[in-house]
N, C-alpha and C positions, 0 to 999 in steps of 0.2 A: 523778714527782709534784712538783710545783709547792707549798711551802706558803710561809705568811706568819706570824710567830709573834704580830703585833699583834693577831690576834683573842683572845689568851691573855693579854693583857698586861693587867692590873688586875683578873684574875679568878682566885678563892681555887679553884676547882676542879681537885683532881688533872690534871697531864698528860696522864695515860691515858683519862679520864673526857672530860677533852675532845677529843682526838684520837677516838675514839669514838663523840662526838655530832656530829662535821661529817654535814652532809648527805653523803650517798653512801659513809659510811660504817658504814653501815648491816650489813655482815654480818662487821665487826669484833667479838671480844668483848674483856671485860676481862681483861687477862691479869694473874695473881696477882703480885704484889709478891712473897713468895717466891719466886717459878719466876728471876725477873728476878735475885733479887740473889745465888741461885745460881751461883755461878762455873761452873762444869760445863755450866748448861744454856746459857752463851755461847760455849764452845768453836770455835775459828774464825772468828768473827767479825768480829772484830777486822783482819782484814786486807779485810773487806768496807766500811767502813766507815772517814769520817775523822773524827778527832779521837773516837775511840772512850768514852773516859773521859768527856769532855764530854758525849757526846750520853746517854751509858748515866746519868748525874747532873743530866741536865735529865728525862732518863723518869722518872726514882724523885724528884724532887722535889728533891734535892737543892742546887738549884740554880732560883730563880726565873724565869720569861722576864723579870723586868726585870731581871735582871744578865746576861743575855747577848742583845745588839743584834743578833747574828748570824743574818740569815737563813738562810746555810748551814749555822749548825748546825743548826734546827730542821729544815730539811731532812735530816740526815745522822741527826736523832734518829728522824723519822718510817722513813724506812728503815731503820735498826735495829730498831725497833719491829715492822715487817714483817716481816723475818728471825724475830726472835721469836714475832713471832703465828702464824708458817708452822710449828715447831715445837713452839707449845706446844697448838694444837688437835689435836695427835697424841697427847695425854698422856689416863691416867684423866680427869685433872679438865677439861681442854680439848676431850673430846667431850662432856663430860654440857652445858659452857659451849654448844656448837653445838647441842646437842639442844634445847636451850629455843627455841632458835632459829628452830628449825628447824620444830618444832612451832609457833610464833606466826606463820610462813611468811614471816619477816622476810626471806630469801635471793629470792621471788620465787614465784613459780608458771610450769610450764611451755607458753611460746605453742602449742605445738600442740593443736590441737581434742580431736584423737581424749584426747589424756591427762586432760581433764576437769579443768583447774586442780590438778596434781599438784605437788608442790613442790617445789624444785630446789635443791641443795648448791651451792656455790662452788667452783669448781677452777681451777689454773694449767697453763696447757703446758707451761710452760718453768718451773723452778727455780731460772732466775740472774734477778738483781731488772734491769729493763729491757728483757725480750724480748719479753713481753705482758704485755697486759692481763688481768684476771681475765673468768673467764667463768661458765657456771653449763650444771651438769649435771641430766639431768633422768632420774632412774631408772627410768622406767616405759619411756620411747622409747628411751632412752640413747643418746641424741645430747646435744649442749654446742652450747649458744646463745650470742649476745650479750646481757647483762644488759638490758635496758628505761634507756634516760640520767633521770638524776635530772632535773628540771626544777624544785625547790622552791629558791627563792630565800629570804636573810635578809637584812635588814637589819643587822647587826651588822658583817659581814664578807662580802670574796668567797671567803674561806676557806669559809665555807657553803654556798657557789654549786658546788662540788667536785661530778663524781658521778663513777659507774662506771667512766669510759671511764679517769680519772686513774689507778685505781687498780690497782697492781700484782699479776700473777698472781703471784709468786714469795711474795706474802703469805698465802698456803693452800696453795701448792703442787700438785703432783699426784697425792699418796696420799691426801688428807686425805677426799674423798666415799668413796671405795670402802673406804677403813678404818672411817668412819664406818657405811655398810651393811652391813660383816661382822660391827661389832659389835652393834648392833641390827638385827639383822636381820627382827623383826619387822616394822620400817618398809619393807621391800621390798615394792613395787607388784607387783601379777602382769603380765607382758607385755600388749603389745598385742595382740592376736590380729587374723587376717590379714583377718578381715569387717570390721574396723575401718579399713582400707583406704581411703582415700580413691579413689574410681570414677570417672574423667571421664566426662561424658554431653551430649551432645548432643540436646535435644527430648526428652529421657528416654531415648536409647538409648546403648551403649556403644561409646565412639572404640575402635574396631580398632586392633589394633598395627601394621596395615598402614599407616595413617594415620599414625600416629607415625613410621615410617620413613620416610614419605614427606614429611614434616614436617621428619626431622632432615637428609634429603640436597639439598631444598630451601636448609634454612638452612647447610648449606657450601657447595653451589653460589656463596650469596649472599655466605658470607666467603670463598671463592676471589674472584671477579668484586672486592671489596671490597677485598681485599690486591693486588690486581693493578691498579687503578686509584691505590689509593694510593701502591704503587711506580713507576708512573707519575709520578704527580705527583712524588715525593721526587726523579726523576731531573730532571724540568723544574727544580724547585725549586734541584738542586746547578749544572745548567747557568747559570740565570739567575745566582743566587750567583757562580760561575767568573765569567762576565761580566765582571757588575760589579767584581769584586776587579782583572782586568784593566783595566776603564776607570780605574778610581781610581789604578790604577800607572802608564797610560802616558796619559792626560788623555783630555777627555772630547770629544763630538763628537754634536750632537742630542740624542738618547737617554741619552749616557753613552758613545759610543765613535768613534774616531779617526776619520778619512775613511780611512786606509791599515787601520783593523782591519777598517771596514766591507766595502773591496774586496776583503782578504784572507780575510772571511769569505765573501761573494759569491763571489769566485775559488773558494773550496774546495768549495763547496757547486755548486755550477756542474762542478766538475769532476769533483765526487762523483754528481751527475747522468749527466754526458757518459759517467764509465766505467760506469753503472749501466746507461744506454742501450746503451753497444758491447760490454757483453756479455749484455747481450738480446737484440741482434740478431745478435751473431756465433752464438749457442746455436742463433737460431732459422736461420739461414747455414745451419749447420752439420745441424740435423733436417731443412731442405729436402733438401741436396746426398747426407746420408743417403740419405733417402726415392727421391731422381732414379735414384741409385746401384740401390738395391735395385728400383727397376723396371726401370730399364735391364738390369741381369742376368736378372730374370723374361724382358724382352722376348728375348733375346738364346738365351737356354736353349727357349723358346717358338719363335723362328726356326729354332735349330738342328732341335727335333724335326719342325719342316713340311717343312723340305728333307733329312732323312730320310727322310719320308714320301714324300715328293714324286720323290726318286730309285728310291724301294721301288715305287711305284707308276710309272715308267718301264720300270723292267726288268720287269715284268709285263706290261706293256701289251707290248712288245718281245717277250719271252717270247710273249705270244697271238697278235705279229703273225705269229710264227715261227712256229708250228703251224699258224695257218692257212694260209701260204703253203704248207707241208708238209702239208697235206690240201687243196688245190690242187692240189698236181701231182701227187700221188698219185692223185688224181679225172681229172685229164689224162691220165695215163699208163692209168690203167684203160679211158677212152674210146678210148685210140687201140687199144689192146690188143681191145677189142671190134669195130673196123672193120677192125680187121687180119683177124678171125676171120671177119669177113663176107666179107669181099672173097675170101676163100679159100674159101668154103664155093660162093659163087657163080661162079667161075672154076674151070678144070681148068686141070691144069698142062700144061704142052706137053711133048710129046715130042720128043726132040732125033733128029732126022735122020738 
């Protein structure tokens, strides 16, 4: 937080009264003058904090903003004073301080519909003063929003013009709503119940969850395709860069480059070509001389079994011509055999002398 102590400067009102009333300081309360000048309830502090004495002497009055020109102290005062107020809204007397508060709905109301302008506590995420901002908690939804940014301007000072976003979470901390609720707990909302539900619809009917998934794979589709054109681009981008750092090292030429860097890039890209092409074509060589291969062997295993065949088919023909020739003269030999018998039947034999 950013302050300027000149808006305090000629003016009789307490420190704390005024650090208080700045615009967007709105869900600060007054914190007791005894709590403050309690040594005990500073414990620690002191190493949070510079020029500690100073700033703890400008909170309690002790000390006028016109004797000290320091805007870093009032700075280091206002952050003490956070440390403080984060502490002392944990006490009996610094929730009954929030519950007035609370109840005039100074802290805000919460933007969600369904909650019906429910009213919302202040809390920190973080602890240590610089890691956020304050936020506000809403106990009916119990979700933690972004406060609404103050927008009221003064005239007096741009110390006035201050809102929300300046202000530090570590200045209520992160027990201070839910201690707040367990101690009145009357002021606990009942839940939201689940017909309160906000229903998407379409023409009055209800988007399918199939819709919604098909909605959520669309939209990565769209940031894949998205990340990958833009890593595209960032590679163009380092190439062109590369470039130029080269032109600017070895002089320039047209564009920004040498006549020898230009051939040497032509050369390279040209040769990055020629071996691109001679091992396309040697792949595609090499799938023909395959292919020639593996027919030539079909044809070759294909000829062997014909002239198998072709022999198988000789010696059978050979084999039939044998038989037949062998029931040839077997039919020869039967015919002479039957003229023999005739010729006998029809002659007598001669008697010998």
């Amino acid at each position: 937080m950013a302050y300027d102590d000149s808006s305090a400067s000629g003016q009789n009102e307490p420190w704390i009264r005024w650090f208080c009333g700045l615009k967007g300081h709105e869900m600060f309360c007054e914190v007791e003058r005894s709590y403050i000048e309690d040594g005990f309830n500073l414990y620690g502090l002191r190493a949070c904090v510079a020029n500690f004495s100073d700033c703890l002497d400008l909170i309690l009055d002790r000390i006028g903003p016109d004797d000290s020109d320091d805007s870093h102290l009032t700075q280091s005062a206002c952050t003490l004073y956070g440390l403080i107020h984060a502490r002392y809204i944990i006490t009996s007397h610094g929730l009954d301080a929030m519950y007035n508060k609370y109840a005039n709905k100074d802290f805000g109301t919460c933007p969600l519909t369904q909650c019906y302008g429910q009213p919302v506590l202040p809390v920190g995420l973080k602890d240590e003063m610089g890691s956020d901002t304050v936020k506000i908690f809403c106990p009916k939804c119990l979700c933690v929003y972004h406060p609404p940014p103050i927008r009221f301007k003064s005239h007096h000072s741009a110390l006035d013009d201050l809102g929300n976003a300046s202000v530090d979470g570590a200045s209520f901390g992160t027990t201070f709503p839910h201690l707040f609720l367990m101690t009145f707990n009357n002021l606990v909302p009942d839940a939201l119940s689940p017909e309160s539900a906000y229903v998407p619809r379409v023409f009055g009917f209800r988007v399918h969850q199939s819709a919604k998934q098909r909605y959520e794979l669309s939209g990565a589709n769209y940031a894949a395709s998205a990340n990958a054109r833009t890593s595209r681009r960032t590679s163009v981008a380092v190439m062109a860069a590369a470039a130029a750092a080269v032109a600017e090292s070895t002089g320039t030429h047209g564009n920004g480059f040498k006549t020898a860097d230009v051939d040497a890039v032509d050369a390279s890209n040209t040769n990055t070509e020629e071996l691109a092409q001679s091992l396309e074509k040697g792949s595609h060589e090499d799938n023909i001389a395959s292919t020639s291969a593996r027919v030539e062997n079909d044809h070759g295993t294909g000829s062997q079994i014909k002239g198998s065949t072709s022999k198988g088919s000789g010696k059978n023909k050979k084999s039939a011509r044998g038989k037949s020739e062998d029931s040839g003269s077997s039919s020869k030999r039967k015919v002479k055999n039957l003229d023999t018998s005739a010729d006998a039947k029809g002659k007598k034999p001669k008697r010998n002398k």
